[in-house]
N, C-alpha and C positions, 0 to 999 in steps of 0.2 A: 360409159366413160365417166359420168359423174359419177356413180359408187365408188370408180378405181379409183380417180383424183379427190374423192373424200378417204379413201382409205390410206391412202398415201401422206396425206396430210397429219389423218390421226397416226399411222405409225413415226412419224417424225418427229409430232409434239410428244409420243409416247419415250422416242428415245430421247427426248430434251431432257423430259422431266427426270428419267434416268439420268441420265448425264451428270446434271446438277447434283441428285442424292447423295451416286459416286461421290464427286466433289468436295459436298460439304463434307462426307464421313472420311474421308483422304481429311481434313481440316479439324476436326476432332482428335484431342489426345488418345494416346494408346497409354495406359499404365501397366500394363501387364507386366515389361520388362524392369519398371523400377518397383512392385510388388515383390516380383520372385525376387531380386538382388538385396531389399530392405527388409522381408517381414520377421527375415531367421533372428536380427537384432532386437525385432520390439517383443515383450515380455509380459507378460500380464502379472500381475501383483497383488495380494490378498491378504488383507491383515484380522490380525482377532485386537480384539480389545475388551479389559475386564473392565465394567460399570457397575457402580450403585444405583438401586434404582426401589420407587418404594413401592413393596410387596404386593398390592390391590393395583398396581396397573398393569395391565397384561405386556406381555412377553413378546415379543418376535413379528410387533405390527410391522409393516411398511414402513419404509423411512420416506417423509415428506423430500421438497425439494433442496430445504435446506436442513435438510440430515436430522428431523423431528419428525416421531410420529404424525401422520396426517389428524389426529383426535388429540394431538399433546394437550392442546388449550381447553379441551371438556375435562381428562381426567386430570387436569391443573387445578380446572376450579372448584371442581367434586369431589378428589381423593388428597388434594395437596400438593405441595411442588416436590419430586421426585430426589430423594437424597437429603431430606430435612426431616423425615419424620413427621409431620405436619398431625398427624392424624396420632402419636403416639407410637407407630407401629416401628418396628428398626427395617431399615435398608437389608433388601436383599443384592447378591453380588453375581451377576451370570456374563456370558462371552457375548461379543456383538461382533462382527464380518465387516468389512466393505472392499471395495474391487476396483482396484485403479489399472493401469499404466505402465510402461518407462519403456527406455531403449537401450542398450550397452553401447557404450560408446568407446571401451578398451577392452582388448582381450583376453584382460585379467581379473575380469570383471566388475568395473565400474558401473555403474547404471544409475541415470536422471531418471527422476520425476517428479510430482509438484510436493510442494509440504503438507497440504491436507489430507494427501492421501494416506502418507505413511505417521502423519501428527501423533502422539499418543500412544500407539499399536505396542502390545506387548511382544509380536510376534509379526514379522514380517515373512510370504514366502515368497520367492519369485519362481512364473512357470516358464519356459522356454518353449520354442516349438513342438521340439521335442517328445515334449510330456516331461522332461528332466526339472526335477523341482530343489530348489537351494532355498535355506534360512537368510536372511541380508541382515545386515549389518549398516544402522545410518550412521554415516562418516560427518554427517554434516547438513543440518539444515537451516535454509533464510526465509523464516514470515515473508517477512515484506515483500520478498520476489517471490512465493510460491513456489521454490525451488528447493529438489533434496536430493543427495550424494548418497546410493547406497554401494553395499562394495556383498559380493558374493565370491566363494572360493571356488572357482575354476581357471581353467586354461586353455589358450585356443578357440574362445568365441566368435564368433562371428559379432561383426563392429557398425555401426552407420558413419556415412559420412558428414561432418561438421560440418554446413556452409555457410553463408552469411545472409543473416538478416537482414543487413541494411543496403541492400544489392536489390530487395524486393521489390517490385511495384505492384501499384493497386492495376486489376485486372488478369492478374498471370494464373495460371492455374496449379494450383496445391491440392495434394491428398492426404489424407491422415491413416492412420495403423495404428488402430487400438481392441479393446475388448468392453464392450458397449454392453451392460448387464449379462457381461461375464460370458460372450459369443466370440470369443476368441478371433484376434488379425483380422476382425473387422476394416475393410476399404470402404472410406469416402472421399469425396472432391471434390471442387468447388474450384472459386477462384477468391483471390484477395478483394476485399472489401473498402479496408481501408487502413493507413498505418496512423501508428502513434494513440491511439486510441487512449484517456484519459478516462478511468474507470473509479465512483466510488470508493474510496479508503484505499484504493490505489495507485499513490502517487506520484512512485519510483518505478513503474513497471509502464514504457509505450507499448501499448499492448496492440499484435494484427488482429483484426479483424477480419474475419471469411466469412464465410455462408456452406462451408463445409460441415456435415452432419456431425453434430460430438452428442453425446448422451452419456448421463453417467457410466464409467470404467472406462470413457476414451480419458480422463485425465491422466495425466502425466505423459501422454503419448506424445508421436514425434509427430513434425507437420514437414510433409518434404515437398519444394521443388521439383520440376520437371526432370532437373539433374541426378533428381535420387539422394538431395543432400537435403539433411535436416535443416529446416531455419526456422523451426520454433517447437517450446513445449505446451499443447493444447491444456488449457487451464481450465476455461468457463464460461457457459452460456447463460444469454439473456433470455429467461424463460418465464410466461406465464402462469405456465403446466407443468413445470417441472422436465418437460419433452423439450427438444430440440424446435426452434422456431427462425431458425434460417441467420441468428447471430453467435457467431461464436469467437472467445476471444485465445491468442495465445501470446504464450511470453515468449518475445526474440531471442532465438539463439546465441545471438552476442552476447546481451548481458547475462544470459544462463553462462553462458562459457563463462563469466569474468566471476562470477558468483561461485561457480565449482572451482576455479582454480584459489579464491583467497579460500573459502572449504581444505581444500587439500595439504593447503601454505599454512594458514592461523586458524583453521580451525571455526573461523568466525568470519563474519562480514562488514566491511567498513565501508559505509556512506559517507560524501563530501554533503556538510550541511552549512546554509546560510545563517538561517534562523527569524525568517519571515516568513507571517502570514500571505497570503496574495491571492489575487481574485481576478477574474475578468476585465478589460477595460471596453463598457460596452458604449454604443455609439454618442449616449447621452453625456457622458463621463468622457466622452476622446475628444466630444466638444467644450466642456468645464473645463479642461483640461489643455485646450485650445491646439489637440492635434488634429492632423489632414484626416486621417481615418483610425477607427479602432485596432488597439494593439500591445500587447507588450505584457508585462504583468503587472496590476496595481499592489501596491504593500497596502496592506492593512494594518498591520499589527509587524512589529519589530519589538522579539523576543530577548528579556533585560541579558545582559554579557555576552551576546551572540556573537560571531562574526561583521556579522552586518551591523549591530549597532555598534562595535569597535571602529566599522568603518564607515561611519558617521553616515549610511542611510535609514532614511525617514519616514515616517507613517506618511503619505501620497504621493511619494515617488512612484514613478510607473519605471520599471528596467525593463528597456529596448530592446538590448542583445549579452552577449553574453559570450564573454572571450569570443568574441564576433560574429556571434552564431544569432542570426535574430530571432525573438523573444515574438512569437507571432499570438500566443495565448498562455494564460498563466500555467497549463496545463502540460507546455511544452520546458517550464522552469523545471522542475525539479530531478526528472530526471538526468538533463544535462549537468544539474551541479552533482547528482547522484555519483555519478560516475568518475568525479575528481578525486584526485589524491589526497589527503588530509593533511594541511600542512602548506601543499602549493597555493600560490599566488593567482588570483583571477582578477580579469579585466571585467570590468560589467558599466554599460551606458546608462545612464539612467535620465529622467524628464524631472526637471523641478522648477516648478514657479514657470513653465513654457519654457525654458531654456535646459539644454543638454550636456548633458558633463559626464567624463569618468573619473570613474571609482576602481582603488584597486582592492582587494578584499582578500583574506588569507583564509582558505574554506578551512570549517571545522569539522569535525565528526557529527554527524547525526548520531544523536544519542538515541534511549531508548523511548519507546511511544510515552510512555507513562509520565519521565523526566518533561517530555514536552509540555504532554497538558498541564503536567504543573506549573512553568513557567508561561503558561500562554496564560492561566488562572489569575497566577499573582501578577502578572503584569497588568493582567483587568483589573485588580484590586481584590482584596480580601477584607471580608468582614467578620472581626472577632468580636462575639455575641458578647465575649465578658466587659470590655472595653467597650463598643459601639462604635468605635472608626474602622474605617476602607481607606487602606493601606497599599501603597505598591511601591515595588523596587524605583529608585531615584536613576533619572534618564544619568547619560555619561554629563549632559551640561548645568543639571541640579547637582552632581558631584563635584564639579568644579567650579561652580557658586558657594561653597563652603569655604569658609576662612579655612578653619585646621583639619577639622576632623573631614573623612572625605565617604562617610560609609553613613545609612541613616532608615529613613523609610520617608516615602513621600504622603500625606493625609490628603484623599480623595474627597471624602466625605465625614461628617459627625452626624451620628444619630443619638437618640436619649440614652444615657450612660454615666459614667464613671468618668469618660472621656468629655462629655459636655460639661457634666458637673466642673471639672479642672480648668474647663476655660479655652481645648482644643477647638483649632479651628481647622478649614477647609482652607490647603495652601502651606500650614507650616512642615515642619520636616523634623519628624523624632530622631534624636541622635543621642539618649541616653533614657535607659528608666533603671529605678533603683539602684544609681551608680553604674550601670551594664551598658556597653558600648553599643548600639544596633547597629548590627552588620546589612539584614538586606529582612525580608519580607519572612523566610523559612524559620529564621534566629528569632527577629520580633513576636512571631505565636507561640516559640516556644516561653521565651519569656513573660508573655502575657498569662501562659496556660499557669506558668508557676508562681505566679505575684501573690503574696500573702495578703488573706482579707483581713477586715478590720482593721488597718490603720493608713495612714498619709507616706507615701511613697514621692520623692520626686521624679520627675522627667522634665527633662533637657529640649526644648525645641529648638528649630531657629524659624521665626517669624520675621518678614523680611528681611533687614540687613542683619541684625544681632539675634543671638543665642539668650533663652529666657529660660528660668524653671516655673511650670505648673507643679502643686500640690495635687498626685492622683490618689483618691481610695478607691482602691476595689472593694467589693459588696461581696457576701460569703457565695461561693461557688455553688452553694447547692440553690441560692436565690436565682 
């Protein structure tokens, strides 16, 4: 009787533990059915691309993880930098490959995928399930969002569905479709990680985060819901090794959406830009600052004629929220003003001196990267070597301290010069050299570069209340 009532026991624990297995595997997704309904859309993509490259570095290595040979930096400093000649020799010109991505997403063939992939390429092909392969055509592409429009000639493709990014939440589970060193309609899964993700030099893209497997050629692919609808294009992981290490980021399908359709419309992409710097406000600074907790985004830097300096915010203002959206880290700014119309009117809260006020602000265009660091430059000030003053655009309330003239440059600094020699100080404001009106900081170096040496030139300052002339001589240009 005790063997049967031991036996009896173990077959009951035996059909528990069944039970439960059942269970859990009932509670596990199934993707098969949104596999077979989505993979006829995604597309694998292959470009050539012709390079210069100098003739003694071999040919056809592996490309690192960021798209350099793994040895770039020995044959760098042994044979020379690649495309200079360094060594005398002339540039040889041969084909290079890479292997991305994308999805059609109309049936007359449209097709997304990131900018990097097709960047450059002389020759784009797209391959379909099929084995059917088409030349594309880039209708359009955006840097800053990693996103490209290419368009292929057929008819009657098979499409994916659009869904919505911002629908998502962290923990749901997603899979991706792409071609991962070039293994075609590769499936992985994962779940969401986290949203809004604020990535290095990218800081108009909340990027999801997953833990779904991407490896080079998943880019440009689509990343879908349980629904079988796309809500993002897989971009780029956080890697050690170059391998997949369990972070992976993608661009929201919304702002993809809104980025293809100004693509299609103008041809180009229009950013809402403020024209501030901005930074964390971390616990040490919420207390300087004398808020309850960490938050919002601190300005640093307020860029000269921006937006935001039109609308008189200031270097340590912290902004709270934003057309009432609260400002939870600075990380969370830009791409909400990203997404404004150029031209409309925004409300934004901002913290000054402990007390809180609105502002209304008319966004401008983000201009291009370049126009930026210029002005982010000259607003630190600039130092012309012929002259020896540091120089910056005059704030809106140094232009309205001007009796007449209302355009100038502001002196940061004087070091040993032409400029000490004249009797410049730290504080006044040039508003004339050799009769020539100074407009702003880009006008003042030109005219410094062309001042004629060897003799007495005047300039105009204003030092405190009144306007004065120094006697300036330049010293021969080649000194």
């Amino acid at each position: 009787m005790i063997n049967r009532n031991m036996f009896f026991a173990w077959l009951v624990a035996v059909c528990a533990i069944v039970s439960v297995s059942q269970a859990q595997a009932r509670d596990l997704p199934d993707f098969t059915d949104i596999v077979t309904k989505t993979s006829p859309a995604v597309v694998n993509i292959s470009t050539s691309q012709t390079i210069k490259q100098h003739p003694r570095i071999p040919h056809g290595l592996p490309k690192g993880p960021d798209g350099s040979p793994p040895l770039d930096d020995f044959f760098r400093r042994f044979f020379g930098d690649p495309g200079r000649g360094d060594d005398g020799g002339n540039d040889d010109e041969f084909s290079t490959q890479s292997l991305g991505s994308g999805f059609i997403i109309s049936a007359d063939g449209y097709i997304l995928t990131n900018d990097h992939v097709i960047k450059d390429a002389d020759k784009i092909i797209v391959r379909l399930t099929d084995r059917q392969e088409f030349e594309a055509k880039v209708l359009g592409a955006d840097e800053r969002s990693d996103v490209a429009l290419l368009k292929i000639d057929a008819k009657n493709l098979p499409t994916v569905q659009i869904g919505h990014s911002s629908k998502l939440k962290v923990g749901e589970w997603v899979l991706a479709i792409g071609s991962p060193f070039d293994f075609d309609h590769s499936v992985t899964a994962g779940i969401v990680s986290a949203l809004g993700r604020s990535l290095p030099n990218e800081n108009y893209v909340p990027f999801i985060q997953t833990d779904v497997a991407i490896n080079p050629g998943n880019s440009g692919g689509p990343l879908f819901n349980m629904d079988g609808e796309v809500v993002g294009i897989n971009s780029q992981i956080y890697s050690r090794t170059g391998g997949f290490m369990g972070l992976s980021f993608t661009i929201p399908i919304d702002l993809a959406m809104d980025v293809v359709d100004q693509l299609k419309n103008k041809g180009s992409v229009t950013r809402g830009w403020l024209g501030v710097l901005i930074q964390d406000v971390t616990a040490d600074l919420a207390e300087s600052f004398g808020m309850d907790r960490p938050g919002g985004a601190l300005v640093a830097q307020v860029l000269p004629g921006s937006p935001a300096e039109k609308a008189g915010i200031k270097v340590g203002d912290v902004i709270l929220e934003f057309n009432n959206t609260p400002i939870d880290n600075s990380s969370s700014l830009p791409p909400i003003v990203g997404r404004m119309q150029v031209g409309q009117e925004a409300s934004v809260k901002i913290l000054r001196d402990g007390k809180s006020k609105q502002v209304k602000i008319k966004i401008g265009e983000l201009p291009p990267e370049e126009e930026i660091k210029q002005a982010s430059r000259r607003d630190e000030g600039i130092d012309d070597n012929r002259l020896g003053a540091v120089v910056k655009d005059l704030t809106a309330d140094q232009r309205n301290s001007l009796d007449k003239k209302k355009s100038g440059v502001y002196v940061e600094n004087v070091h040993s010069g032409p400029a000490r020699v004249a009797g410049l100080r730290k504080g006044d404001i040039i508003l004339m050299i050799n009769n020539v009106d100074v407009k702003n900081v880009s006008q003042f170096q030109k005219l410094v570069k062309d001042l004629p040496a060897g003799k007495s030139l005047p300039m105009l300052v204003q030092r405190g209340s009144g306007p004065m002339f120094l006697a300036l001589k330049m010293p021969d240009k080649d000194n």
